[in-house]
FIKOLZA-1660 file (N, C-alpha, C; in steps of 0.1 Angstrom, whole numbers, plus 5000, padded with zeros to 4 digits):
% residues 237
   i   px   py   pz ch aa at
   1 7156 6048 8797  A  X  N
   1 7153 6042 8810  A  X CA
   1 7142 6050 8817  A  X  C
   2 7132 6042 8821  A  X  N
   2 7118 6048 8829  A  X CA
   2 7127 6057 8838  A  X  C
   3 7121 6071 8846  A  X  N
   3 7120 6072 8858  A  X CA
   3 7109 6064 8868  A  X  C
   4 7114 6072 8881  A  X  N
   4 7103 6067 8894  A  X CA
   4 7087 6072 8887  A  X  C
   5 7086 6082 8883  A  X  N
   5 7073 6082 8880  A  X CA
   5 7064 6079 8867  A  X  C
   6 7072 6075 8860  A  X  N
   6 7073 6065 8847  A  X CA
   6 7067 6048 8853  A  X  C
   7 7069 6047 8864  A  X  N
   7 7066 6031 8866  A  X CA
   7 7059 6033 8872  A  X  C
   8 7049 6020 8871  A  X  N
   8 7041 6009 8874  A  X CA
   8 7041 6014 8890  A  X  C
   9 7038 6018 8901  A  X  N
   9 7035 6015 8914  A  X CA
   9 7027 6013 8917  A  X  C
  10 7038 6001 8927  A  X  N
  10 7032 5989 8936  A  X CA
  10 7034 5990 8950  A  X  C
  11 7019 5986 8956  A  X  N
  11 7018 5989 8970  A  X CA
  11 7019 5972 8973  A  X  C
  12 7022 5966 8986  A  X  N
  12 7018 5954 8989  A  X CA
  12 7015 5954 9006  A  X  C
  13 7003 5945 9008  A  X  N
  13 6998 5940 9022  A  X CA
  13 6998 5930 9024  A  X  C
  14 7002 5922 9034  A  X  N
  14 7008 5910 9035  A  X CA
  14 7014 5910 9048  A  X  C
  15 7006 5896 9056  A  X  N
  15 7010 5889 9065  A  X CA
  15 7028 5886 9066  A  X  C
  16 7028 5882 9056  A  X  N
  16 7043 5872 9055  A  X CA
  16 7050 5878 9047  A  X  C
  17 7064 5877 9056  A  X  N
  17 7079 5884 9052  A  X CA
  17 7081 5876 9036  A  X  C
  18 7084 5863 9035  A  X  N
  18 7083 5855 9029  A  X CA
  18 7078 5863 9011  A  X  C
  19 7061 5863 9011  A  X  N
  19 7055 5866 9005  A  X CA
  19 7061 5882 9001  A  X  C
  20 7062 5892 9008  A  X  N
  20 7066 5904 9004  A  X CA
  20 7079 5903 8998  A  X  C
  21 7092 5891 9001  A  X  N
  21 7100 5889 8998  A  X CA
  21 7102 5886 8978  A  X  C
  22 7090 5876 8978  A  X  N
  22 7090 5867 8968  A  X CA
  22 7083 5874 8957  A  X  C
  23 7075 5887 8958  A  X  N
  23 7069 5896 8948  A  X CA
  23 7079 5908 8945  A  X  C
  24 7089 5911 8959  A  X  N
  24 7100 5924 8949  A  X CA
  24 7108 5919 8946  A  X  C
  25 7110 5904 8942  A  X  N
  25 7122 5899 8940  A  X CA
  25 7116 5903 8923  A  X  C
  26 7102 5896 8921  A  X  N
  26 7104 5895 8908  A  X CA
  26 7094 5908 8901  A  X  C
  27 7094 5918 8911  A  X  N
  27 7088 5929 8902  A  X CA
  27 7101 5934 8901  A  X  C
  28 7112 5931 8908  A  X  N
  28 7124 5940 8905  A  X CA
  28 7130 5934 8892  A  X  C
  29 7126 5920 8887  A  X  N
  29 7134 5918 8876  A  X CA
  29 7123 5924 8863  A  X  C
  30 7115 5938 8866  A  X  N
  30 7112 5944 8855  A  X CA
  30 7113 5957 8856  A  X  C
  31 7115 5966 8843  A  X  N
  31 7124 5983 8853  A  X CA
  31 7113 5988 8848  A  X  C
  32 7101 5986 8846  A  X  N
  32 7090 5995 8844  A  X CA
  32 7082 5993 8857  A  X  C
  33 7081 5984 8865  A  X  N
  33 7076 5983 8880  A  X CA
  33 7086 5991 8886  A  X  C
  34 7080 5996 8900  A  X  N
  34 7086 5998 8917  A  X CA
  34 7074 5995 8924  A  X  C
  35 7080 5988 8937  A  X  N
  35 7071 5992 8952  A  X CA
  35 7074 6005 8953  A  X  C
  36 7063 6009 8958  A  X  N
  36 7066 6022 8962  A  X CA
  36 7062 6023 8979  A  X  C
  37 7055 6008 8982  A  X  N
  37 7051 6006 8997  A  X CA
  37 7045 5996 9004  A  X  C
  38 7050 5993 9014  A  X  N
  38 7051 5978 9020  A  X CA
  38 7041 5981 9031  A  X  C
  39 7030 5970 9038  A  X  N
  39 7023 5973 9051  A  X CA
  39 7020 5956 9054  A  X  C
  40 7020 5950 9065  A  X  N
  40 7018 5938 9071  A  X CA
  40 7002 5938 9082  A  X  C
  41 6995 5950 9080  A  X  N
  41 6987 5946 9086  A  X CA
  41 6976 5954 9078  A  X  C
  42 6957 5953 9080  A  X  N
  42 6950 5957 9077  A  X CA
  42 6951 5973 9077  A  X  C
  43 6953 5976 9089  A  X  N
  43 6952 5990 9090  A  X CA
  43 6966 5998 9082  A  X  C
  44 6974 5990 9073  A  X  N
  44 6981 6000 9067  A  X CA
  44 6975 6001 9054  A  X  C
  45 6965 5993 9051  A  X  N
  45 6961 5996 9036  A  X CA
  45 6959 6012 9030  A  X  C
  46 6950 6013 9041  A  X  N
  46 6946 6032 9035  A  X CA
  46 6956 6043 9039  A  X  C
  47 6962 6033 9049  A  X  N
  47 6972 6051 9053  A  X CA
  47 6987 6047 9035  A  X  C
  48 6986 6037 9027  A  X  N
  48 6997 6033 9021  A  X CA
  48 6988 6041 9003  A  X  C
  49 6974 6033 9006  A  X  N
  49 6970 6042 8995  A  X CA
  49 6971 6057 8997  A  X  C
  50 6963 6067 9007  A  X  N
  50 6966 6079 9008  A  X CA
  50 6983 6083 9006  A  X  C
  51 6990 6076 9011  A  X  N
  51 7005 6081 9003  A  X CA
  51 7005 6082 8991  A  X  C
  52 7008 6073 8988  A  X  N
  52 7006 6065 8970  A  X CA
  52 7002 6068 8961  A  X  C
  53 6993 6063 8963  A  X  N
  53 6983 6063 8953  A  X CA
  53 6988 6053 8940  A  X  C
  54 6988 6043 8945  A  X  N
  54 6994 6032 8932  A  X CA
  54 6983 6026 8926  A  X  C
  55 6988 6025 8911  A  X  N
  55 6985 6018 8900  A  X CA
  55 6980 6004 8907  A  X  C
  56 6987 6001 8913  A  X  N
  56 6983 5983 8918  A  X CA
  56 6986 5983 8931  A  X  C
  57 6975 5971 8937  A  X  N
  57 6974 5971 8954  A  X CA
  57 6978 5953 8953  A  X  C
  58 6986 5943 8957  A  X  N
  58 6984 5934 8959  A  X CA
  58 6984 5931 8975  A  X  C
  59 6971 5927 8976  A  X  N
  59 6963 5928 8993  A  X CA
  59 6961 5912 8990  A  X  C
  60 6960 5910 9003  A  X  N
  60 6960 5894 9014  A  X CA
  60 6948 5896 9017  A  X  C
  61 6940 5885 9021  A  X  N
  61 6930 5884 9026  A  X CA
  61 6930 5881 9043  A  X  C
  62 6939 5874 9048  A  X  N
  62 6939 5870 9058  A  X CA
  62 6949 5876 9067  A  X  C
  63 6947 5885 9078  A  X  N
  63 6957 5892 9082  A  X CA
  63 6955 5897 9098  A  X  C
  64 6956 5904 9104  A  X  N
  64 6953 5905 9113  A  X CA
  64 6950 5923 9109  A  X  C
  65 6940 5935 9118  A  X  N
  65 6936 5946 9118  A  X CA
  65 6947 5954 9120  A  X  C
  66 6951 5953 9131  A  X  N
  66 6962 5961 9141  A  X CA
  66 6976 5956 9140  A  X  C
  67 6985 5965 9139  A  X  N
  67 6999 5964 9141  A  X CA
  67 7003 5959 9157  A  X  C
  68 6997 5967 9168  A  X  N
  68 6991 5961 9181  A  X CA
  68 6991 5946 9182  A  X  C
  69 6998 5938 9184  A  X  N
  69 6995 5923 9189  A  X CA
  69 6986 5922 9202  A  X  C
  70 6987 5933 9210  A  X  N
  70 6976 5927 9221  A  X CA
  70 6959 5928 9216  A  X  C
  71 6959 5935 9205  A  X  N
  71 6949 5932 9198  A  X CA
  71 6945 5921 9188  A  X  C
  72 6929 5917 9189  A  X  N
  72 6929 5901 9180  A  X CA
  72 6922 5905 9170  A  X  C
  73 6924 5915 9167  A  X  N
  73 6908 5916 9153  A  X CA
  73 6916 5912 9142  A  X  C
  74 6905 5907 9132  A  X  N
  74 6913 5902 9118  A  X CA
  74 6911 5915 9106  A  X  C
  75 6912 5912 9096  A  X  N
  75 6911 5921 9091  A  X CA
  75 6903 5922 9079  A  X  C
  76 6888 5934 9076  A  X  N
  76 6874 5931 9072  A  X CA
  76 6874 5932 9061  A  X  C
  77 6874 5922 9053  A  X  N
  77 6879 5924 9039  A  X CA
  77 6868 5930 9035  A  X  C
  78 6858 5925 9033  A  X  N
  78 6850 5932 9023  A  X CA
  78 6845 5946 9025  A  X  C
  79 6844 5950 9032  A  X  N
  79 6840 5965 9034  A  X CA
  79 6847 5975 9028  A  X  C
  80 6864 5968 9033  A  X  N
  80 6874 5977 9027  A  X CA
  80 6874 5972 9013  A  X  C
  81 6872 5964 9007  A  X  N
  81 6875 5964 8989  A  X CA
  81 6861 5972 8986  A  X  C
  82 6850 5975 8991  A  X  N
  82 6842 5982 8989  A  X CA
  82 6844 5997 8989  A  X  C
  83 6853 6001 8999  A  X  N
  83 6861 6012 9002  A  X CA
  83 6870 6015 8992  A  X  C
  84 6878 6005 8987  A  X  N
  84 6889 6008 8980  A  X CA
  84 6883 6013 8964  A  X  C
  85 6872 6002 8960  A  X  N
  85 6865 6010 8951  A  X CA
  85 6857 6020 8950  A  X  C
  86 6859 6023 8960  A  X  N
  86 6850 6034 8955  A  X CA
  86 6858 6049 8954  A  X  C
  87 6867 6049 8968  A  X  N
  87 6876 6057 8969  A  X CA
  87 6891 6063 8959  A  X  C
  88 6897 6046 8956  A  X  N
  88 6904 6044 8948  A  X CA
  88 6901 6035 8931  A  X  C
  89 6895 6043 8924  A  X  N
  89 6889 6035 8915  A  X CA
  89 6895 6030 8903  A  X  C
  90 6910 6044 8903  A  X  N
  90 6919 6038 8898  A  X CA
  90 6932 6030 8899  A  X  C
  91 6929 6026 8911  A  X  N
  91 6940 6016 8914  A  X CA
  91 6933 6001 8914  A  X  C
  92 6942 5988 8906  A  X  N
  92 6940 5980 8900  A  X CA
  92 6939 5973 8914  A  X  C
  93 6933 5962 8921  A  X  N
  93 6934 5954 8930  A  X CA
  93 6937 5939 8928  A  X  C
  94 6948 5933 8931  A  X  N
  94 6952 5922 8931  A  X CA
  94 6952 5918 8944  A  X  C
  95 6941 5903 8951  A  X  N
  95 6940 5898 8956  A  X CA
  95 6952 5885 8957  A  X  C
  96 6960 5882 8964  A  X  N
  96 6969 5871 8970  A  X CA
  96 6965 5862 8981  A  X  C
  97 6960 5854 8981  A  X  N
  97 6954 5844 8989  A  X CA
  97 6959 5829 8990  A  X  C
  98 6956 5822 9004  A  X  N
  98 6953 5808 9006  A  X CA
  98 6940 5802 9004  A  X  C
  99 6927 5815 9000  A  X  N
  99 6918 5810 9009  A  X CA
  99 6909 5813 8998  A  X  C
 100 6901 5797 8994  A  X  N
 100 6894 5798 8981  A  X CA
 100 6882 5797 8985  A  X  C
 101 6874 5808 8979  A  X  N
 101 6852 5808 8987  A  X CA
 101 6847 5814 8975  A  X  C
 102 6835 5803 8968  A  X  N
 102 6830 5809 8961  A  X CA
 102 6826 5825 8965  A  X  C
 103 6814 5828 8974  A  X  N
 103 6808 5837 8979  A  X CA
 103 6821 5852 8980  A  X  C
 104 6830 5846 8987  A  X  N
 104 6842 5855 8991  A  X CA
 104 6846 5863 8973  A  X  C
 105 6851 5852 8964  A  X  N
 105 6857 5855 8951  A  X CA
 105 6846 5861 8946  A  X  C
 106 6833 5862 8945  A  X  N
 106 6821 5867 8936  A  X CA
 106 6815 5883 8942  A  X  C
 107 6817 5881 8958  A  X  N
 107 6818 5896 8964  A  X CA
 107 6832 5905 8962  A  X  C
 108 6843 5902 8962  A  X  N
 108 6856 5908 8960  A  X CA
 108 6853 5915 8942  A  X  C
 109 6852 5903 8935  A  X  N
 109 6848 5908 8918  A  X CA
 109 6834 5918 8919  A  X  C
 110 6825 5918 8924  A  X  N
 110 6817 5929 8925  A  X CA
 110 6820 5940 8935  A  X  C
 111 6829 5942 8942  A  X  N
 111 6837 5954 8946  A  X CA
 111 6849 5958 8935  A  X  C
 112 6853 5952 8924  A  X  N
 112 6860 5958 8917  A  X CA
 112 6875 5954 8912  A  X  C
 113 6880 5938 8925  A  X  N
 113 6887 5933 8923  A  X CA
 113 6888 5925 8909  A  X  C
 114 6904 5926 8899  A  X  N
 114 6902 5926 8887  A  X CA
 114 6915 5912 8884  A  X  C
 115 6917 5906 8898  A  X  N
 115 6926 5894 8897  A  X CA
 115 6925 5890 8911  A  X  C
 116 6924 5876 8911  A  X  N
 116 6926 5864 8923  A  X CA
 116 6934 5856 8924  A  X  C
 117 6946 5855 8926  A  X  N
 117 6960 5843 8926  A  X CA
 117 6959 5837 8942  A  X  C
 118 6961 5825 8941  A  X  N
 118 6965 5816 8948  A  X CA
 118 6976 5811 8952  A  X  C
 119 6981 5820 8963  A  X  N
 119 6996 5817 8967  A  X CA
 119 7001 5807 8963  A  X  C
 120 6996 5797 8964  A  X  N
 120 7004 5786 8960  A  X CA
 120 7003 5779 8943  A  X  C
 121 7002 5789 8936  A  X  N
 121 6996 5787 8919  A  X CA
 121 7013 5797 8914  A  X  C
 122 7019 5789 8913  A  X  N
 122 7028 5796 8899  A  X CA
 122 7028 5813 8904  A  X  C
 123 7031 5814 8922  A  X  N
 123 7030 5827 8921  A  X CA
 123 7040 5838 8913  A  X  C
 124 7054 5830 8916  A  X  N
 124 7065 5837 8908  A  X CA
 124 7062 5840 8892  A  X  C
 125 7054 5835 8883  A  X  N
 125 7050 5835 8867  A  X CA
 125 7041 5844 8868  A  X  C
 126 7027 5843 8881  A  X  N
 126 7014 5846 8876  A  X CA
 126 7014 5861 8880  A  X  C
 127 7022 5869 8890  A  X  N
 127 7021 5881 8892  A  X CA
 127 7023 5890 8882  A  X  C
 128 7035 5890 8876  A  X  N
 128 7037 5900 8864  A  X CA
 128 7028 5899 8855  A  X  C
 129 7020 5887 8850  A  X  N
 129 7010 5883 8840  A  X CA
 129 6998 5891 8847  A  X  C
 130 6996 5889 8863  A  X  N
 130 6982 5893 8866  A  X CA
 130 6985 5910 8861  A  X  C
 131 6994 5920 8869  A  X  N
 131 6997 5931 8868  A  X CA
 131 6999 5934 8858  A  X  C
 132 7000 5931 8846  A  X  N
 132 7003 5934 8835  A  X CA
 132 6984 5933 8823  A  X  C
 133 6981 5922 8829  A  X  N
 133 6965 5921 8824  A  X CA
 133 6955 5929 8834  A  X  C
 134 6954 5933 8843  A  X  N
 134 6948 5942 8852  A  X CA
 134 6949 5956 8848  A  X  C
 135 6959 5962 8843  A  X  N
 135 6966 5973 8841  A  X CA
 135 6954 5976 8824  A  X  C
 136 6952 5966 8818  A  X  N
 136 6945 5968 8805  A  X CA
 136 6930 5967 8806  A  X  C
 137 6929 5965 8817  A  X  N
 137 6914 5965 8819  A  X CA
 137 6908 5953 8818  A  X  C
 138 6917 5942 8820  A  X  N
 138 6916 5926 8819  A  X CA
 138 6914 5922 8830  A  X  C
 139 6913 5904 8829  A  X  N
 139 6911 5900 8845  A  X CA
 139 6918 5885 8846  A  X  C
 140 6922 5879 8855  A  X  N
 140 6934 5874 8857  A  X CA
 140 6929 5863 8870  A  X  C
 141 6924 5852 8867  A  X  N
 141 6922 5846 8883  A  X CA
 141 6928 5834 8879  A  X  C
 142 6936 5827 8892  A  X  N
 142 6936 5812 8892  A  X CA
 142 6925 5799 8890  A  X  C
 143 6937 5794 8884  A  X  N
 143 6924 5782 8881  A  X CA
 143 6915 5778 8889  A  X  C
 144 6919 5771 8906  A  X  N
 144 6906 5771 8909  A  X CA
 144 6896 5782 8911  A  X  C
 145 6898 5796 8909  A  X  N
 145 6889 5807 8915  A  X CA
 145 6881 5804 8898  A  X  C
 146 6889 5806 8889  A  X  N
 146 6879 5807 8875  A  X CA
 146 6868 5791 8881  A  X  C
 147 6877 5778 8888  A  X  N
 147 6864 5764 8882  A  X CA
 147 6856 5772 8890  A  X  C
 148 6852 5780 8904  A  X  N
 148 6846 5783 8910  A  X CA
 148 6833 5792 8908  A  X  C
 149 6838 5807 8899  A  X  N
 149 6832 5808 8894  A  X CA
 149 6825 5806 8879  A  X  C
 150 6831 5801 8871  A  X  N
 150 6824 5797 8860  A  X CA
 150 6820 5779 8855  A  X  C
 151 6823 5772 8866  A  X  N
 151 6820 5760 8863  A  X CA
 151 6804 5756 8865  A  X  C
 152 6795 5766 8866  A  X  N
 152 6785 5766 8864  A  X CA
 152 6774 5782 8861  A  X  C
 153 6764 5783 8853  A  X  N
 153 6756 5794 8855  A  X CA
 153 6751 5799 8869  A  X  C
 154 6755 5807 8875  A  X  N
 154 6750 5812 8891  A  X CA
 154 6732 5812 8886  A  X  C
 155 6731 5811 8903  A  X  N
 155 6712 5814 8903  A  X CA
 155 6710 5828 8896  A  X  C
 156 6697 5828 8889  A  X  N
 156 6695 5846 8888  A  X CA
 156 6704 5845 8870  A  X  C
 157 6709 5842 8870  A  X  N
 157 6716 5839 8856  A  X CA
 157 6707 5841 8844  A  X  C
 158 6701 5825 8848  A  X  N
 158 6701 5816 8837  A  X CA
 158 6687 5818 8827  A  X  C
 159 6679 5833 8833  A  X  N
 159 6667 5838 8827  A  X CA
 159 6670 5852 8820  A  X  C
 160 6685 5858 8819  A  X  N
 160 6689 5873 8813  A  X CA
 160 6684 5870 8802  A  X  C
 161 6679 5884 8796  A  X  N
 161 6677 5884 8787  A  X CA
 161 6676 5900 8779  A  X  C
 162 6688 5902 8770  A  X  N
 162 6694 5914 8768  A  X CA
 162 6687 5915 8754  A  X  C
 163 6685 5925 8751  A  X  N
 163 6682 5929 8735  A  X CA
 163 6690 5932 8730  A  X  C
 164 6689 5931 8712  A  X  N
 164 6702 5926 8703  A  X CA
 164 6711 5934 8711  A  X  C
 165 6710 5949 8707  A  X  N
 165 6719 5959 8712  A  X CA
 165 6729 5958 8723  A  X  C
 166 6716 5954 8732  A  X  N
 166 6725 5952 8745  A  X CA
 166 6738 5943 8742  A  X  C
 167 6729 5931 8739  A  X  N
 167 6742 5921 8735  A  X CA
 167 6750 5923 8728  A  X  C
 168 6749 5929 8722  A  X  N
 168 6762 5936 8712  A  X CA
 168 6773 5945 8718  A  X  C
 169 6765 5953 8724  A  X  N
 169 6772 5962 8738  A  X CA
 169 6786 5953 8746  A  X  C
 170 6780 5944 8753  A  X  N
 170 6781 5934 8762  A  X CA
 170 6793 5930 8753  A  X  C
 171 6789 5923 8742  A  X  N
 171 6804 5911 8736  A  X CA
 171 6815 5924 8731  A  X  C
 172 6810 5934 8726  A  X  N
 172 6820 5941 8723  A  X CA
 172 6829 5945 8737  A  X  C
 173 6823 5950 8746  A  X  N
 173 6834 5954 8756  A  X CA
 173 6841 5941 8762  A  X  C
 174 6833 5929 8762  A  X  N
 174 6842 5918 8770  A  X CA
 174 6852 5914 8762  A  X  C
 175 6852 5919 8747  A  X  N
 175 6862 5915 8736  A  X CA
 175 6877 5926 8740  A  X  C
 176 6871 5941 8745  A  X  N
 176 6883 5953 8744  A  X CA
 176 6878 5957 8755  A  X  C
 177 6879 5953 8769  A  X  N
 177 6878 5960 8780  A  X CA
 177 6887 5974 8781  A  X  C
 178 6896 5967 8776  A  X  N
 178 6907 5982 8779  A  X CA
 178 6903 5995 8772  A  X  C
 179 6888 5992 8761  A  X  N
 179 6891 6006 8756  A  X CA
 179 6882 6015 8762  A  X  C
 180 6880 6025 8764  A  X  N
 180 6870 6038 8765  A  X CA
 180 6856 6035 8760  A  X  C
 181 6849 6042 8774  A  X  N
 181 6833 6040 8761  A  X CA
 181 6834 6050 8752  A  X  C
 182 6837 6062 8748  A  X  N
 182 6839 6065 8734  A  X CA
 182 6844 6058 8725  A  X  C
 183 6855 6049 8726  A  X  N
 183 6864 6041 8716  A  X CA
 183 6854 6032 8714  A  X  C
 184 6848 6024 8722  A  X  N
 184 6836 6015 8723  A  X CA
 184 6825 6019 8717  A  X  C
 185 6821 6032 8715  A  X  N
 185 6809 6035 8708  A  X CA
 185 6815 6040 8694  A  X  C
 186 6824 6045 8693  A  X  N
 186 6829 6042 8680  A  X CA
 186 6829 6032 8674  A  X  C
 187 6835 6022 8677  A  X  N
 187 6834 6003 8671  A  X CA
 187 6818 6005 8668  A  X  C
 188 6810 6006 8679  A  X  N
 188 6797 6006 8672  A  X CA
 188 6792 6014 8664  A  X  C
 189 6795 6023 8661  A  X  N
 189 6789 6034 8649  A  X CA
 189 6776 6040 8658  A  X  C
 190 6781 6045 8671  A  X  N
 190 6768 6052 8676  A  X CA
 190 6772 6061 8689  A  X  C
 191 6767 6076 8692  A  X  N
 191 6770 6082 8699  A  X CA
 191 6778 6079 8713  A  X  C
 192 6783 6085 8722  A  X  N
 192 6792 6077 8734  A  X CA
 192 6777 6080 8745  A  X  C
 193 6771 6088 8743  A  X  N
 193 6758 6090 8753  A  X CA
 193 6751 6081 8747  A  X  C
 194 6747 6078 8736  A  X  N
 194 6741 6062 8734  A  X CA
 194 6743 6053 8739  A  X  C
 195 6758 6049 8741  A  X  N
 195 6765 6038 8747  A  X CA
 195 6764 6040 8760  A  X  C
 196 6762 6048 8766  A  X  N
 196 6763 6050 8783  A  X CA
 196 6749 6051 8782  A  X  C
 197 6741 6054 8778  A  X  N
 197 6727 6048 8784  A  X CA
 197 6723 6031 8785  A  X  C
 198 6724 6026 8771  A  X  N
 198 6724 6011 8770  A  X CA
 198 6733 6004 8783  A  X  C
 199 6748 6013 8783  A  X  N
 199 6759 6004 8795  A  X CA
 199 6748 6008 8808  A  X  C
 200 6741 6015 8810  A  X  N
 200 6736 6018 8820  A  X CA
 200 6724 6007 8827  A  X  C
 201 6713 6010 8815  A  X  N
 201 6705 5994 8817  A  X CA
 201 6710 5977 8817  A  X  C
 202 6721 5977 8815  A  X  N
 202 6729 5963 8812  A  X CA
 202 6732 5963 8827  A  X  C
 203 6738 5975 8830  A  X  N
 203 6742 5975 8849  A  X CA
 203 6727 5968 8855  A  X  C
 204 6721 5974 8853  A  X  N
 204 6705 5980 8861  A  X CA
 204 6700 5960 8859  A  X  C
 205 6701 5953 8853  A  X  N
 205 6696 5944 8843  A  X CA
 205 6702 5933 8850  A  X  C
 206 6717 5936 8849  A  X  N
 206 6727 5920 8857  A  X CA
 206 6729 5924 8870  A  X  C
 207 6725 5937 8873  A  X  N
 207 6729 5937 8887  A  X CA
 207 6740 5936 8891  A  X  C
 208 6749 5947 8885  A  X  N
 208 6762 5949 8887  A  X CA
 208 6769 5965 8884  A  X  C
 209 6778 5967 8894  A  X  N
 209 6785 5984 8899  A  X CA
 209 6793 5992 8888  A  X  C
 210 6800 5980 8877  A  X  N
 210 6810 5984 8871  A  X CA
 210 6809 5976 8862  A  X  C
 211 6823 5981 8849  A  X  N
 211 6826 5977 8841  A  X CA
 211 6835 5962 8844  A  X  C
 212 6841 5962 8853  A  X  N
 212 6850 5951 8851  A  X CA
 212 6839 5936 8859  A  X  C
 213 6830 5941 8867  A  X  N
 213 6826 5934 8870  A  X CA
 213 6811 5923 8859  A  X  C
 214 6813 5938 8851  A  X  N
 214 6798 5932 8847  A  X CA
 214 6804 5925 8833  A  X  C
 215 6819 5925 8827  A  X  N
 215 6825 5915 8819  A  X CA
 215 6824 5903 8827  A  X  C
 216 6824 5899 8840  A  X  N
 216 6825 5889 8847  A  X CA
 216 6812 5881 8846  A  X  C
 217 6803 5889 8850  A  X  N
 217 6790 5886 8849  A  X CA
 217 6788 5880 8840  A  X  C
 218 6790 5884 8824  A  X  N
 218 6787 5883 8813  A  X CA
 218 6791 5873 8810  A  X  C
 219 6803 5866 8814  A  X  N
 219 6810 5851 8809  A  X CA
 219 6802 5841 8823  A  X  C
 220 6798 5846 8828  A  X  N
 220 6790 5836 8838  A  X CA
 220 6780 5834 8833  A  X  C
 221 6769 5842 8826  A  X  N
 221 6754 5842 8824  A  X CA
 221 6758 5834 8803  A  X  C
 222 6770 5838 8803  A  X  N
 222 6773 5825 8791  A  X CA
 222 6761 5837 8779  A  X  C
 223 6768 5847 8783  A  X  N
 223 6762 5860 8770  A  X CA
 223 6776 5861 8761  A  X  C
 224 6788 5855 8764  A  X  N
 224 6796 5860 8754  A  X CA
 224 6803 5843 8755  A  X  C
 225 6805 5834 8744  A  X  N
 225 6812 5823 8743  A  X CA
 225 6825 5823 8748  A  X  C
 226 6825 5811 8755  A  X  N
 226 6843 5811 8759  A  X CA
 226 6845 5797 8766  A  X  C
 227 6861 5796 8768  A  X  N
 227 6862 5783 8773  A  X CA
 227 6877 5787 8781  A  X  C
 228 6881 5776 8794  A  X  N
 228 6890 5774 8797  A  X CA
 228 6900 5766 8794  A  X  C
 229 6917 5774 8788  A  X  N
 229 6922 5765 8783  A  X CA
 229 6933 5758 8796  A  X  C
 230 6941 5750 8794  A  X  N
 230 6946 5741 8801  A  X CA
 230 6955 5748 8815  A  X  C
 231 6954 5758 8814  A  X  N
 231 6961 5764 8825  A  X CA
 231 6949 5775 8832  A  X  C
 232 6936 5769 8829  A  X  N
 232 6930 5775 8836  A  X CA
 232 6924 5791 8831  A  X  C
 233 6926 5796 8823  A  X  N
 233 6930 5808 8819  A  X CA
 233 6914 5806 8810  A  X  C
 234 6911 5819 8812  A  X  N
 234 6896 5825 8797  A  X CA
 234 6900 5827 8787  A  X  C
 235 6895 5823 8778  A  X  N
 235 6901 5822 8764  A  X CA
 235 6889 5829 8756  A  X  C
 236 6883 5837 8751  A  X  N
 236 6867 5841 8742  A  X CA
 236 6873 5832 8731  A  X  C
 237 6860 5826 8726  A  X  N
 237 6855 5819 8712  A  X CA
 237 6852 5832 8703  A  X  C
% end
């Protein structure tokens, strides 16, 4: 039997009783998860990570700033996921939302977020699946956020052009995200300071912060083959 510090901890932010109700119902039916902390407004995100420090954040987008009701501010998403990456780099971020924006979903994945569910999408199935593929270095969005972003090549795309290497770079990590760039430069038969220079110009190239973001990139600009199967879900060819 795990202990407390053996498991999975989970922070949650969230408007609605409802919703915080309907995620420890079913992270409790696994004994390798725990919450380890609950907050209903914007401003408990960072005082919950500074406790914590959890493995996974499942954050709301729409919420109000202040615990204060005589206050109206909402609460700034993007700044803070820009915050959270940078601050918290190893905590996994799972976005829970009503609220589908191309622009919104394409800035959140370039701040680092590594899953987007749709409240109303099979939330009781899709959580443990997102949390469980986030945790590997995978990525996990609902179907309409995937038609959103991949049902077409973005602007800026559609003229990349990577050298063999790079490309090779590129399909191998979007194949084994989860592994290490040493593990990754081993597959290739070539130094790990080799590999982090090349990973370096591929950043510099797509125009992207990170690793998880620039596998996103990669299946956008249609550098690595793939298709959606019937549930919405990335499948690589």
């Amino acid at each position: 039997m795990k202990t407390n510090t053996d498991k999975i901890s989970v922070v949650i932010v969230d408007d609605h009783a409802l919703i915080h109700k309907a995620l420890k119902d079913m992270l409790a039916t696994r004994d390798d998860m725990l919450v380890v902390g609950e907050g209903w407004r914007g401003e408990d995100v960072f005082r919950l990570m500074d406790e914590h420090h959890p493995k996974v954040l499942i954050l709301d987008l729409r919420m109000p700033q202040y615990n204060d009701i005589s206050r109206s501010e909402r609460f700034d998403v993007i700044p803070s996921l820009a915050r959270l990456n940078e601050e918290y780099p190893e905590t996994a971020v799972i976005i829970l939302s009503q609220y589908v924006n191309y622009a919104f979903a394409q800035a959140a994945i370039d701040h680092g977020v590594r899953s987007y569910l749709l409240k109303d999408d099979q939330l009781s199935l899709n959580i443990l699946e997102a949390i469980d593929t986030v945790l590997i270095g995978r990525t996990l969005f609902s179907r309409e956020i995937n038609d959103l972003l991949f049902s077409s090549v973005p602007e800026g795309l559609n003229s990349v052009a990577l050298s063999d290497r790079q490309l090779e770079i590129v399909r191998t990590l979007v194949r084994s995200p989860e592994k290490s760039n040493q593990q990754l430069a081993a597959d290739l038969h070539i130094a790990e300071s080799t590999f982090k220079g090349h990973l370096n110009k591929i950043f510099t190239i797509l125009d992207v912060p990170n690793r998880s973001t620039l596998v996103i990139r990669s299946l956008q600009a249609r550098l690595v083959p793939f298709h959606l199967d019937d549930r919405g879900r990335i499948v690589l060819d």
